[in-house]
C-alpha positions in Angstrom: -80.1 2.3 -17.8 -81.7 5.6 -16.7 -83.7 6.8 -13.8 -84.7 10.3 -13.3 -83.7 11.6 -9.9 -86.0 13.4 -7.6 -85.8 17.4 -8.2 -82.5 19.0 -6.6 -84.8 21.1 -3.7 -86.5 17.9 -3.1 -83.1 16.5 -1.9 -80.9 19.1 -0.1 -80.9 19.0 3.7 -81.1 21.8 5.6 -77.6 23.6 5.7 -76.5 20.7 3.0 -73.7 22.1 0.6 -74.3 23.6 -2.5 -72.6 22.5 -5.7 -70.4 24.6 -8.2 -72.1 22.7 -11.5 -75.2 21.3 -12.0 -74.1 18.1 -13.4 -71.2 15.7 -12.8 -69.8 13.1 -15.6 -67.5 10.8 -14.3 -65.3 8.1 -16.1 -65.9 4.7 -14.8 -62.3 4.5 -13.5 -62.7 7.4 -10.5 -65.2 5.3 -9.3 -65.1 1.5 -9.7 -61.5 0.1 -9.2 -59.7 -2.3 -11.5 -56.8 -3.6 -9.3 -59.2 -7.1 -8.9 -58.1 -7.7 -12.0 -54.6 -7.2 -12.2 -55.2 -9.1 -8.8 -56.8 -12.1 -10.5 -54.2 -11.9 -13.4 -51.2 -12.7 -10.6 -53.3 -16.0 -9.9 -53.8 -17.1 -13.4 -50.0 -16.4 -14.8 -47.9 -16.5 -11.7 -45.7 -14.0 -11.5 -46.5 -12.4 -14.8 -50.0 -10.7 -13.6 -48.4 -7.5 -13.6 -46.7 -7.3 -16.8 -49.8 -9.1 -18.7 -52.1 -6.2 -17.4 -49.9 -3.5 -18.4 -49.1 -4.9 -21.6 -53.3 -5.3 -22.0 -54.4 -1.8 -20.8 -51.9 -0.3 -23.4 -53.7 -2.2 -26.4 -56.9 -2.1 -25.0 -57.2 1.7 -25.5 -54.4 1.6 -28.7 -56.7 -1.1 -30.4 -59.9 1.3 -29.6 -58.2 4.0 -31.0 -57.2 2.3 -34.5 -60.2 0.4 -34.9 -62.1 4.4 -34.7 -59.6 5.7 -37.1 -59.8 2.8 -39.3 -64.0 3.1 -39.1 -63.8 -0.4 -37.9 -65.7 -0.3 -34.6 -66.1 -2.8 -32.2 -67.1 -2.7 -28.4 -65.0 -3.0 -25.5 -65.6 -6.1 -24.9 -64.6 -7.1 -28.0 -61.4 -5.1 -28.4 -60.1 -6.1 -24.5 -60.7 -10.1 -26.2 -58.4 -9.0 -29.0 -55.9 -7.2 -27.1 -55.7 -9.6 -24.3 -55.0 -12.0 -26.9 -52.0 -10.2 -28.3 -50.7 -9.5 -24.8 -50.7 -13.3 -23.8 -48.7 -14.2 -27.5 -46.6 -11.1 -27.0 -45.4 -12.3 -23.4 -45.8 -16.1 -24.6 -47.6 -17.0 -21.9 -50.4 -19.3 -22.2 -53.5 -18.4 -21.7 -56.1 -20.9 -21.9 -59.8 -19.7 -23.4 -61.1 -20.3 -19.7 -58.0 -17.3 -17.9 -59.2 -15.4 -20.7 -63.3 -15.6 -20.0 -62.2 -14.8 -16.8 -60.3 -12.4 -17.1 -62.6 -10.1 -19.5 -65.3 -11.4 -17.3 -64.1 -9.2 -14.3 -64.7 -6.5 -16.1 -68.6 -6.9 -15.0 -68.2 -7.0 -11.4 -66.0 -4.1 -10.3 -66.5 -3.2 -7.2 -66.1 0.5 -6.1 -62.9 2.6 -5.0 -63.4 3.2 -0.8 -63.9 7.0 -0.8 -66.4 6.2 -4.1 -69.8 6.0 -2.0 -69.1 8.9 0.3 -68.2 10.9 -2.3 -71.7 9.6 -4.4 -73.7 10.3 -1.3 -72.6 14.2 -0.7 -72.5 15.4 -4.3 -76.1 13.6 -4.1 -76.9 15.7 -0.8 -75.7 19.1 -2.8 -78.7 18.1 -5.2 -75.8 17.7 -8.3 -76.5 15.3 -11.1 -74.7 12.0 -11.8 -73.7 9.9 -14.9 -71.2 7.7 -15.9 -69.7 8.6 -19.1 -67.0 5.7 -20.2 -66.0 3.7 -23.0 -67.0 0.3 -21.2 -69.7 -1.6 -22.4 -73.1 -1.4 -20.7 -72.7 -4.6 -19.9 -69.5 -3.9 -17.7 -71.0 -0.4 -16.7 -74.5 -1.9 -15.2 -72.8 -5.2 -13.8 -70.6 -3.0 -12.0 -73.5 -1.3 -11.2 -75.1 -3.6 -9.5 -72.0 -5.9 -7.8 -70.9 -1.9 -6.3 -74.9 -1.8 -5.3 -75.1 1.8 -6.8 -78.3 1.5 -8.8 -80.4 4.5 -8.8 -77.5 7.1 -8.0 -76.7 8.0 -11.8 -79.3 9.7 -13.7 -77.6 8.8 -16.7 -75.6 5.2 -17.9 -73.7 6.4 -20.9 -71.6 3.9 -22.7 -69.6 5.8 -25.7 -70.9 2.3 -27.4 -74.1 4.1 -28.2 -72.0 6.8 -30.4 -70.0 3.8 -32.0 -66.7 5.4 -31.2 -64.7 5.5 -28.0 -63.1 8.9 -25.8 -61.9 11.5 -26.8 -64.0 11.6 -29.8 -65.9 14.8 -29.3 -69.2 12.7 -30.6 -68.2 10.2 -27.3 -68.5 13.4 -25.1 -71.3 14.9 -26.4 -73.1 11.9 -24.5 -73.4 13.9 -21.7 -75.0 16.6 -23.1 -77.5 15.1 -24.9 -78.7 13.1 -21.7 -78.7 16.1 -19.7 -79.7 18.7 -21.9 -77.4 21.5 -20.6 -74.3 23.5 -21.9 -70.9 22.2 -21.2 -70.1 24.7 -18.7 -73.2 23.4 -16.1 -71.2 19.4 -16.8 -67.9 19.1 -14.7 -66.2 15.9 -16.4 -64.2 13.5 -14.6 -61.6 12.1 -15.7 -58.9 8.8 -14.2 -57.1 9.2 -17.4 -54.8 11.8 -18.4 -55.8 11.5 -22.1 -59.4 11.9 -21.1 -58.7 14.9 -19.1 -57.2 16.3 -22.1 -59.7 15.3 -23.9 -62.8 16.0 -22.2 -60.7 19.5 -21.8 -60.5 20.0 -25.4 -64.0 19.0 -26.3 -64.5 22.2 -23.6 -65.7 20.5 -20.6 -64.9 21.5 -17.3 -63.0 18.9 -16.0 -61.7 17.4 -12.6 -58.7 14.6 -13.0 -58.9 11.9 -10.2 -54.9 11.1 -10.8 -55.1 7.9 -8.2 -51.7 7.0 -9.8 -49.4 10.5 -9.2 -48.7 10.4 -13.1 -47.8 13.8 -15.1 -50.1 15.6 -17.4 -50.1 14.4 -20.6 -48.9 17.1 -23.7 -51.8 17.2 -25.9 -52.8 21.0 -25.6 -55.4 20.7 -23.3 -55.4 20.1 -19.3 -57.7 19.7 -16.5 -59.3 22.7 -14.6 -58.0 20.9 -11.6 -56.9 17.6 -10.6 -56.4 15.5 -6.9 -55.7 12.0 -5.9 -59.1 11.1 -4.8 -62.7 11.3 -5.0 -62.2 13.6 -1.5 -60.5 16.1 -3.2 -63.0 15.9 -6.3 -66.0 17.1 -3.6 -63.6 19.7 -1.7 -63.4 21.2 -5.6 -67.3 21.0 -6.3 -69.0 21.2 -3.1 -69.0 25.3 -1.6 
């Protein structure tokens, strides 16, 4: 899913801000939010939503991880199934093939984070470039898409699916410059993750963290250029 945007000129008001990079990759996660599904898992195993979804986001991205190293890929779809299966065995909870569908089924239809659109609109008025640059499928990045009604603000729908590996791979990253033909510096990456700060850092990105949840920076060698709690703070940092 691509769509070339009109030229930057062409869409700067008069007196409009001006933007510190030309380009912006974001994660899925700084814009659409998941807590729907931890959410949905609460109705489907009463009481045990909460440690269910932990559990599953840990092996979602662990399972990722080993299935690269092991050169056994698989999509995201395919490794939340598998992990999500694990997670229900591991808490013995039962989980029925239908709490499963929908559960891996929310994953299409994320909605968007409240300061997400704002945000979108006034990076779009500074004339910067958008693309999402995530491990989810293209599935779950276009449904989301299209539930969030964001079609036509990305110039760029990068799944790390087409580089049959997953973040931080530097061949995930390079995504982004390949679809926008630039050099890293012009890209600001950013991140939800810690570990994809890290490693967006690392891959030599500049790189924004949208740390929603308050957490520490993780100790892999490499941090974010800067970091805030919301997409707010992202355009205080881009926007002069």
């Amino acid at each position: 899913m691509s769509s070339r945007p009109a030229p930057a000129h062409a869409r700067r008001a008069i007196g409009a801000a001006t933007t510190r990079f030309t380009a912006l990759a974001f994660d899925a996660f700084p814009i659409f939010d998941p807590r729907p599904i931890a959410a949905l898992a609460e109705t489907l195993v009463p009481g045990n939503g909460s440690r269910l979804v932990e559990l599953w986001r840990t092996r979602q991205f662990e399972y990722s991880w080993l299935r690269t190293a092991a050169g056994q890929y698989a999509d995201f779809m395919k490794v939340s199934e598998e992990a999500l299966i694990f997670s229900g065995a591991a808490l013995k909870l039962e989980l029925s093939g239908e709490k499963r569908d929908r559960l891996l089924r929310a994953h299409l239809t994320l909605g968007t984070w409240p300061d997400a659109k704002p945000a979108l609109q006034r990076l779009q008025q500074a004339g910067a470039r958008l693309a999402l640059l995530s491990n989810l499928t293209p599935a779950m990045l276009e449904g989301s898409i299209a539930t969030s009604r964001l079609e036509g603000v990305f110039e760029h729908v990068l799944s790390t699916d087409r580089a049959k590996t997953y973040k931080p791979a530097p061949d995930a990253y390079r995504l982004g410059l390949d679809a926008f033909g630039l050099a890293k510096s012009q890209i600001l990456f950013v991140a939800f993750a810690g570990w994809d700060a890290a490693g967006a850092k690392a891959f030599g990105y500049p790189t924004f963290w949208v740390n929603r949840l308050g957490l520490p920076s993780e100790e892999l060698g490499s941090k974010a250029d800067a970091e805030g709690k919301s997409l707010a703070d992202l355009t205080a940092y881009v926007l002069d």
